[in-house]
FITI-62144 format. One record per residue (C-alpha): x, y, z; residue in one letter. Coordinates in steps of 0.5 Angstrom, whole numbers, plus 500, padded with zeros to 3 digits. Layout:
N
XYZA ...
END
This chain:
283
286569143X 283571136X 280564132X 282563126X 277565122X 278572125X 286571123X 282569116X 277575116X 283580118X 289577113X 282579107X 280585110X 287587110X 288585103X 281589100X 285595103X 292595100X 290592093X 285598093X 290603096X 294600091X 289601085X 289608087X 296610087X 296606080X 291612078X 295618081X 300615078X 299614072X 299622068X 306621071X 307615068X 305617062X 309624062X 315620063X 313616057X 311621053X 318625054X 322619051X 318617045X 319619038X 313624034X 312618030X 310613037X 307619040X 300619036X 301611034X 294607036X 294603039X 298608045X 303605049X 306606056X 313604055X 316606048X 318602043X 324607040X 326611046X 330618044X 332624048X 331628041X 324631046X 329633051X 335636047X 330640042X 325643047X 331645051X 335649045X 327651042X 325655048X 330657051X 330654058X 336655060X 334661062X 327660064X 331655069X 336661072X 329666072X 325661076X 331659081X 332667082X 325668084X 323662088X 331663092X 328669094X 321668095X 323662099X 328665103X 323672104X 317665106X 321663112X 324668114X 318673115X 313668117X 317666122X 319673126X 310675125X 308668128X 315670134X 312676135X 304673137X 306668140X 310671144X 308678145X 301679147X 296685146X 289687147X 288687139X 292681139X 286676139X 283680134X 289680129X 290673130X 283672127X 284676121X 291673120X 286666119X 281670115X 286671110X 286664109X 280664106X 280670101X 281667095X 288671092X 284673086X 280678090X 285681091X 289681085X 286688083X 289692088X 296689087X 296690081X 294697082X 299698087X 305695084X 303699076X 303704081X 310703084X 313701076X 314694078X 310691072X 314686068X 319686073X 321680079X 318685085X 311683085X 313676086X 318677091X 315683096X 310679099X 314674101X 318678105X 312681108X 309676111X 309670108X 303667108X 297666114X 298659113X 306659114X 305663121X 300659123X 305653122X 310657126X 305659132X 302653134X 309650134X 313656138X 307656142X 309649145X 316651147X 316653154X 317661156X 321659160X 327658155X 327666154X 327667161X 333664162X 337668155X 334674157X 337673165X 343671161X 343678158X 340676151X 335681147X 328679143X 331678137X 337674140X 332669145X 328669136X 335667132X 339664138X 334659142X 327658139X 329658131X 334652133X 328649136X 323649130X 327646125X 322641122X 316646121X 322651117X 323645113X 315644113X 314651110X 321651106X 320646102X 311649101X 314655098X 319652093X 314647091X 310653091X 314659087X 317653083X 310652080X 307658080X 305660073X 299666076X 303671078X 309671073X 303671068X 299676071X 306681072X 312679067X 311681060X 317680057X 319674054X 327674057X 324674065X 318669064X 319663069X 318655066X 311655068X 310661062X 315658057X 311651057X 306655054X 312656048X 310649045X 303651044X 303653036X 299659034X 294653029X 292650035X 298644035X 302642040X 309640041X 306635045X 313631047X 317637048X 313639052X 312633056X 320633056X 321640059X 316639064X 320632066X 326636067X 324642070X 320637076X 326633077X 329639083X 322640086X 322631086X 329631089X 328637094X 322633096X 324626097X 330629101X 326633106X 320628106X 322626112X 323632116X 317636112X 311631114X 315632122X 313638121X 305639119X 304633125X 308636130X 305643129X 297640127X 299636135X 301642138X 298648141X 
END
């Protein structure tokens, strides 16, 4: 049975680690704070001294003239496209590459399984001379392709290593069973092991939205004009060509184009940590 002075010394050490947990938390969250604060505040109070957390004269002007004055609207409907897209080509692609190495082996099934993890570590910038190369090619500059094609060709190395390592753990002997029962390869994917890995497809699902929904590299790179551009690129609108920002407008937009991401998160938040500690246990 512990003494109390190890009761004691627990309680304390216990105490220590929440309140610097907390402090912590607090100082992550507080950029957050402050662009909630930010988005709420008229002009005035945004550049008062002292500043000020919590407004003294709360406004949804920031929010109503940052919506009309960039036009968001349609940077809203450009970016649920693409990331729709993108985060359905994500799923599905990442899931049939790492169906056909986990489940049918080569003699240069080792060897491309290394270079699948190498590309992991090749910054993206390495290659985005040649993409660009290629799609100018193609004439899919200024449009959505670029942002869309790569993610139904694969969907990214980390995407299929998730899927691996989870179709690895599934017993051969589930296909065994379809394929007797007459089904197909494609059949024994859809039908019986896809069904199965639902937690590491929300994993990567809700990685891909966050992902495209976020992206301001890629649009910047391939859209060129301003009726396609995405919201990362439409914040950039609050900047004036003197240096002046519209810093509350700003702040607003961010808000408002950050609430789908936080809402698909908080609710898939359960399954999608599920799904990175199940993939990361097993192998």
């Amino acid at each position: 049975m512990p003494t109390k002075s190890q009761k004691k010394g627990k309680i304390i050490s216990r105490t220590i680690t929440y309140l610097i947990l907390g402090i912590a938390a607090l100082i992550c969250l507080f950029p957050f704070l402050w662009m909630i604060s930010t988005s709420f505040k008229p002009m005035s109070e945004i550049y008062s001294m002292p500043p000020t957390l919590i407004p003294k004269s709360p406004t949804l002007e920031n929010i109503i003239e940052g919506w009309k004055g960039a036009d968001f609207g349609l940077f809203f409907k450009n970016t649920a496209f693409i990331t729709l897209l993108a985060t359905v080509g994500t799923v599905l692609s990442s899931s049939v590459v790492a169906y056909g190495f986990s489940r049918f082996q080569s003699r240069l099934s080792p060897f491309l399984f290394v270079v699948l993890l190498g590309t992991m570590m090749l910054p993206s910038q390495v290659t985005l001379i040649p993409q660009y190369l290629l799609y100018n090619k193609l004439h899919m500059i200024d449009t959505y392709w670029p942002l869309i094609i790569p993610s139904w060709l694969g969907g990214g190395a980390f995407n299929i290593f998730l899927f691996i390592q989870f179709f690895r753990s599934l017993p051969k002997e589930l296909d065994e069973a379809a394929e007797i029962d007459g089904a197909n390869s494609f059949q024994v994917f859809y039908k019986i092991l896809l069904p199965s890995v639902k937690p590491v497809m929300l994993a990567v699902l809700v990685m891909a939205l966050v992902y495209n929904w976020n992206d301001f590299f890629n649009p910047l790179i391939y859209l060129n004009s301003n009726d396609k551009f995405t919201i990362a690129i439409g914040l950039q609108f609050f900047k004036g060509s003197q240096g002046n920002v519209q810093i509350g407008q700003m702040m607003a937009m961010a808000l408002v184009s950050l609430l789908p991401v936080l809402v698909i998160f908080a609710t898939c938040q359960k399954y999608f940590i599920q799904g990175i500690k199940m993939s990361g246990l097993k192998g």
